[in-house]
N, C-alpha and C positions, 0 to 999 in steps of 0.2 A: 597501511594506515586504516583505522577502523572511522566506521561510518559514524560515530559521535565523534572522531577528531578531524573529519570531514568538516564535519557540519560547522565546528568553532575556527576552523580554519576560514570558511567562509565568511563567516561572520567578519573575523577581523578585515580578509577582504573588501568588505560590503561599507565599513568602518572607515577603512582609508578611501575606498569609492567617493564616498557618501552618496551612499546607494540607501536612499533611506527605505524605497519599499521594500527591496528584499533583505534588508537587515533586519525590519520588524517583521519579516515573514520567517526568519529564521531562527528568530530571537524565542517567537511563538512558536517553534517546533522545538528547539532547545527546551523551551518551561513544560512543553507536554510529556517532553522526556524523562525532567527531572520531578514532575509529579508523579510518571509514573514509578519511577526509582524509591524513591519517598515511599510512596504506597506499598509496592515489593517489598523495600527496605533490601533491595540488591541492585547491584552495578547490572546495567541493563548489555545485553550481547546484540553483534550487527542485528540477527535475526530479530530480537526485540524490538530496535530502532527502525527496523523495517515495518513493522507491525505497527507502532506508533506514526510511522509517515504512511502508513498505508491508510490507516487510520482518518488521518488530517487530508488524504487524497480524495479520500471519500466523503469528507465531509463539505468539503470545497463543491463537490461534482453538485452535489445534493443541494448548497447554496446556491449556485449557477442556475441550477434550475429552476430553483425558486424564485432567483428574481426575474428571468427572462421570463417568467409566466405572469410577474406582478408586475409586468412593464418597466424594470427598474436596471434598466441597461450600466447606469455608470454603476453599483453597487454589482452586478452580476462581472462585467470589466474587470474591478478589483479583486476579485475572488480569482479569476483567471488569471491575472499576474501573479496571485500567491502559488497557485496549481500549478503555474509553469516553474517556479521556483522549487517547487518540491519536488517534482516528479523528476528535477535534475538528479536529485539525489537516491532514487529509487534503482533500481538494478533494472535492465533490458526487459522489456517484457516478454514475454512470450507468445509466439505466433499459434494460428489456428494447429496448425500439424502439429506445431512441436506441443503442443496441449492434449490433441488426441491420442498423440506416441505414447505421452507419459498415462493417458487413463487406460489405452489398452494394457499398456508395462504393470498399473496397479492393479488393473482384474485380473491379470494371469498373476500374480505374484500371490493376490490375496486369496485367489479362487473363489471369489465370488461370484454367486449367479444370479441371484436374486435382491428386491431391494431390498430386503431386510440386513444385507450385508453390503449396503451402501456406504456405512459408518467406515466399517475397516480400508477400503477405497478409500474415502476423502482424510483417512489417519495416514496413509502413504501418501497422498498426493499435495497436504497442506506443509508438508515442512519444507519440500520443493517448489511451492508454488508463491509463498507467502513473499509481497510485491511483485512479483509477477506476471497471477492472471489475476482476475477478477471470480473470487469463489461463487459467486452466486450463481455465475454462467457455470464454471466448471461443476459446479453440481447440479445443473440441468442437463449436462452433456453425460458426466456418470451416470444419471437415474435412464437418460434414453439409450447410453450402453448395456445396463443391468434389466432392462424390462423389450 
C-alpha cells in the first residue's frame, strides 16, 4: 500500500473515530500533497510524500519552538499533537551509526576528499536519507568527515 493510500485510509479512520484533531491534521497533509501535485502537474511517488511530510515535520518543530519561547504553551501543545500524527506516518528513523555507515559508504563510493566534493556525497546520501535523518545534521557530519 503506498504512503498516499495510507494516509486516506487514515483519514476515513479518524472520520469514523471522530477524531477531529487528527483528521484535520491529515486532511492538512492530504492538501499539501495535492498542491504539490497541482504544481508538478504529476502523481506524486512514496519518496515525494515523504518529502512533503518531511516537510510539514519541519515546520511544526520550527512552530514549537516558536511558541515555547513566546510563552504560548497551549498553541505550542497543538502543534505537538499535529507532529505526533505525522511523524506516524514517516519511515523509522535512522540511528547515529546507521547515519555514519552510510556517509563513510558515500565517501568511498564517491571518492571524495575534499569539501568541494561534498555535493556528490550528500547526491548519494539524500535519496536514502530523505524522512529519515535530518539533512542539516548529516551535512555537518559529511563536511567533518571530508575536512
Amino acid at each position: 500500500m503506498s504512503l498516499l493510500e495510507q494516509l486516506k485510509d487514515a483519514q476515513k479512520s479518524a472520520m469514523k473515530a471522530k477524531d477531529k484533531a487528527r483528521l484535520g491534521t491529515i486532511r492538512m497533509v492530504l492538501a499539501a500533497i495535492k498542491q504539490v501535485e497541482v504544481d508538478t502537474r504529476k502523481e506524486l511517488s512514496d519518496e515525494d510524500v515523504t518529502t512533503v511530510l518531511t516537510k510539514q515535520v519541519k515546520q511544526r518543530r520550527d512552530s514549537i519552538e516558536q511558541f515555547e519561547s513566546a510563552n504560548r504553551q497551549d498553541l505550542a501543545d497543538a502543534e505537538a499533537a499535529e507532529l505526533a500524527v505525522l511523524e506516524e506516518f514517516l519511515p523509522k528513523p535512522l540511528t547515529e551509526e546507521e547515519i555514519n555507515a552510510l556517509i563513510k559508504d558515500a565517501i568511498e563510493k564517491s571518492g571524495a576528499a575534499s569539501m568541494q566534493e561534498m555535493g556528490k556525497v550528500i547526491g548519494l546520501l539524500k535519496p536514502q536519507m530523505i524522512g529519515r535523518a535530518d539533512m542539516g545534521k548529516v551535512s555537518q557530519l559529511v563536511k567533518a568527515n571530508l575536512s
